[in-house]
C-alpha positions as CSV (number, residue, x, y, z in Angstrom):
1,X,156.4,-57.0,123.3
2,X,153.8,-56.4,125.8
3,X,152.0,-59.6,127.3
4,X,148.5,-59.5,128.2
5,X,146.8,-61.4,131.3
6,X,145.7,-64.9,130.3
7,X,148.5,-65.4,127.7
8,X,151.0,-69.4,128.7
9,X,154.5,-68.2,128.2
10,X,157.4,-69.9,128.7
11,X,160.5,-68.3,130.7
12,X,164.0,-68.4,132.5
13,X,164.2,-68.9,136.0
14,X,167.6,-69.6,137.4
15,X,169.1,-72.3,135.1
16,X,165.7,-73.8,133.8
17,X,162.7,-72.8,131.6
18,X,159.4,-72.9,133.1
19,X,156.3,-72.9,131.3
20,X,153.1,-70.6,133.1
21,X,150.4,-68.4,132.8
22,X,150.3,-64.5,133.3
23,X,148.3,-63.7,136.3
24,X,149.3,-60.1,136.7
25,X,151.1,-57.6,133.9
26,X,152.9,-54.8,135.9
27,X,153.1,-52.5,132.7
28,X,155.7,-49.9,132.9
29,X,157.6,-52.5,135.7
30,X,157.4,-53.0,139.0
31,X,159.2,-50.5,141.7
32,X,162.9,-51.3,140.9
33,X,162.4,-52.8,137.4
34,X,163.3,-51.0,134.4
35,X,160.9,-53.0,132.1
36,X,157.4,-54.6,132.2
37,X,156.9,-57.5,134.9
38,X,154.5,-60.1,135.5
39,X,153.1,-62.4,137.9
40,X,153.2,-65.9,136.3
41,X,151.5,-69.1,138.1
42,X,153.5,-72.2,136.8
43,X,153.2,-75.4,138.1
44,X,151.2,-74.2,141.5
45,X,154.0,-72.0,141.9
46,X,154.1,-68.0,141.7
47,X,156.5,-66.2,140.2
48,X,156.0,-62.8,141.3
49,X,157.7,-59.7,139.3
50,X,159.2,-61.8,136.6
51,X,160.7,-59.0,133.7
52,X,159.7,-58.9,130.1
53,X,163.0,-60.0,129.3
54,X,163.3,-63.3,130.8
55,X,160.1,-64.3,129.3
56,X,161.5,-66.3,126.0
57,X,158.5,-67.3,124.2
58,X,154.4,-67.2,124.1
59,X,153.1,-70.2,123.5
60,X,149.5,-69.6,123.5
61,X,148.3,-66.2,122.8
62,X,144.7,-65.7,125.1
63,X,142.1,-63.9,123.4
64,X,141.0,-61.3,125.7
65,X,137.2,-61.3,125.0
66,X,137.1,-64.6,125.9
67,X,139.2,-65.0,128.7
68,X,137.5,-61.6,130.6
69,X,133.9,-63.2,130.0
70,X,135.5,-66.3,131.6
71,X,136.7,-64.2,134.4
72,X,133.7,-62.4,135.0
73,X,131.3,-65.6,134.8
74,X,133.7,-67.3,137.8
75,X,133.6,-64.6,139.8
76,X,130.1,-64.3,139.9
77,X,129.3,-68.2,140.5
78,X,131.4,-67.6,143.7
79,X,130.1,-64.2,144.0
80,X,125.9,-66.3,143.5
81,X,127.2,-69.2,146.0
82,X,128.2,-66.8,148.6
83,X,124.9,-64.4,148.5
84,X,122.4,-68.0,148.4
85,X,120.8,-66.3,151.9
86,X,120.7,-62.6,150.3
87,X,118.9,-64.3,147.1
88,X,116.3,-66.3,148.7
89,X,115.2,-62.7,150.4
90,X,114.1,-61.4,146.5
91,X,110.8,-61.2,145.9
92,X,109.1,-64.2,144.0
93,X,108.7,-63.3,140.3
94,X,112.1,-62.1,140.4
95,X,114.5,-65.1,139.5
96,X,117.6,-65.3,138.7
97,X,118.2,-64.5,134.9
98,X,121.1,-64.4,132.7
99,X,120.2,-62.3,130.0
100,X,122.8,-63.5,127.6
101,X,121.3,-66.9,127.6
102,X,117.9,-65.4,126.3
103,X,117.1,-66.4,123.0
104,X,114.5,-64.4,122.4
105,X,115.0,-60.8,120.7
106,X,113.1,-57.4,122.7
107,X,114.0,-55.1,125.3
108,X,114.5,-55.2,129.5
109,X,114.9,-52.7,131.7
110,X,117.2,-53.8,134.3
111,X,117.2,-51.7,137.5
112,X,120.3,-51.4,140.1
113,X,120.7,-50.8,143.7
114,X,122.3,-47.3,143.0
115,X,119.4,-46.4,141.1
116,X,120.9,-46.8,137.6
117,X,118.5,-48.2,134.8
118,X,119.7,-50.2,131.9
119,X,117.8,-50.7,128.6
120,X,119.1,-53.8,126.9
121,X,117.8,-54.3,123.4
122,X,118.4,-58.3,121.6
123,X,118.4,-58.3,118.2
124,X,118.9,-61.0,116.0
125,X,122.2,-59.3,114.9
126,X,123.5,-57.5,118.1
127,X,122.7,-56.0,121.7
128,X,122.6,-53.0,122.3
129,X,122.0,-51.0,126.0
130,X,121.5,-47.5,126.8
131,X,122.2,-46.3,130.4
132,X,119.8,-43.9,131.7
133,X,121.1,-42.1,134.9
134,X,120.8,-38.5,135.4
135,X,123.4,-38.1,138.7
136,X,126.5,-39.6,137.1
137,X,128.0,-39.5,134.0
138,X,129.6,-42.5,132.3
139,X,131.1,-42.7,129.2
140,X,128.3,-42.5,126.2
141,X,125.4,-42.2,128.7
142,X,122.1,-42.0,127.3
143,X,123.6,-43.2,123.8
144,X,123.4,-46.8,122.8
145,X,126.3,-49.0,123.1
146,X,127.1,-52.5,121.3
147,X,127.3,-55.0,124.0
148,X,129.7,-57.6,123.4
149,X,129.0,-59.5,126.5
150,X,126.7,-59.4,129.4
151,X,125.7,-61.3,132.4
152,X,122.8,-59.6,134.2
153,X,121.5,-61.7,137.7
154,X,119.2,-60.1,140.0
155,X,120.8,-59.7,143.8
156,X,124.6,-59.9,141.7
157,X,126.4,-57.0,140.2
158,X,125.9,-56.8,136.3
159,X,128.7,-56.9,134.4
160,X,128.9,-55.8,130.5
161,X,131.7,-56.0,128.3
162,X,131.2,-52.8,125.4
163,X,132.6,-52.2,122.7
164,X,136.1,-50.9,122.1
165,X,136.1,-46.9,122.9
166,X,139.3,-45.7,120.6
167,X,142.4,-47.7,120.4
168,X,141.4,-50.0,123.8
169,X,140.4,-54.0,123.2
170,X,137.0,-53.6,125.0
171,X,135.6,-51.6,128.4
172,X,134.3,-53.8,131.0
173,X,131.6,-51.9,132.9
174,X,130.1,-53.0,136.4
175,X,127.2,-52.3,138.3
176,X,125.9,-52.4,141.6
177,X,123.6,-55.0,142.6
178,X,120.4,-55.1,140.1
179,X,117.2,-55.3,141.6
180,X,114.7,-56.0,139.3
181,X,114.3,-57.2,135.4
182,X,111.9,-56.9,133.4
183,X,110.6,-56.7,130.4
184,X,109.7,-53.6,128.2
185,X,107.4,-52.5,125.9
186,X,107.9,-49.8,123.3
């Protein structure tokens, strides 16, 4: 059985069973190991390289959608806390907006550093975005994908979480810094 990041397991160390959380799956094992490993944080302790067959139990499966938008909203509160000198250089109009938290349905165009533009459309049902770029070519460019998740902050990478693309859960997608936001009009 393959663990995931996220997921509390419970597992044999020496003589004892120790109860932790997988910080890092190693699938296909580590250099030496024959089977899967993992990095598992119990009890402000890590376990580094510990194989798929000492782990004995789950005992709380993570649900990946979740637990990445978790992820991604930490790293960029300490990503936001670090940058508070590069944020109070933006221009004034251009706050700091989290998309997602909009209520409101319509369409943005969110602009990057690299030059990338973004079209995000919020319907009452879904969001959907279209990348436009003409230089590189990502996966569905110029084709609208369902957003599952997004957190868009001017002077902060965006990150969006699409939907699955074959067999995978999700794909998370970054950008580089976005530099502007703003409203479009059809």
């Amino acid at each position: 059985m393959e663990y995931v990041v996220g997921d509390i397991v419970e597992f044999k160390f020496e003589n004892d069973l120790v109860v932790g959380e997988i910080v890092v799956s190693d699938y296909g094992g580590a250099v030496g190991y024959s089977s899967n490993t993992y990095d598992i944080l119990a009890q402000n302790m890590l376990y580094k390289h510990v194989e798929e067959k000492f782990i004995v139990r789950t005992i709380e499966k993570t649900n990946r959608l979740i637990y990445w938008k978790k992820r991604i909203e930490t790293f960029l509160d300490a990503l936001g806390s670090l940058e508070k000198e590069r944020l109070k250089k933006i221009k004034i109009g251009q706050n700091l907006l989290e998309l997602n938290k909009q209520i409101k349905t319509g369409k943005y165009l969110v602009g990057t550093e690299s030059g990338s533009k973004y079209l995000i459309q919020f319907d009452k049902e879904e969001t959907l975005m279209v990348r436009k770029n003409e230089k590189n070519k990502l996966r569905k460019d110029s084709q609208w994908i369902r957003v599952l998740f997004l957190d868009i902050r001017i002077g902060l990478p965006a990150f969006f979480i699409l939907e699955p693309l074959g067999d995978s859960d999700f794909t998370i997608r970054q950008t580089t810094r976005v530099t502007e936001i703003k409203e479009f009009d059809s």
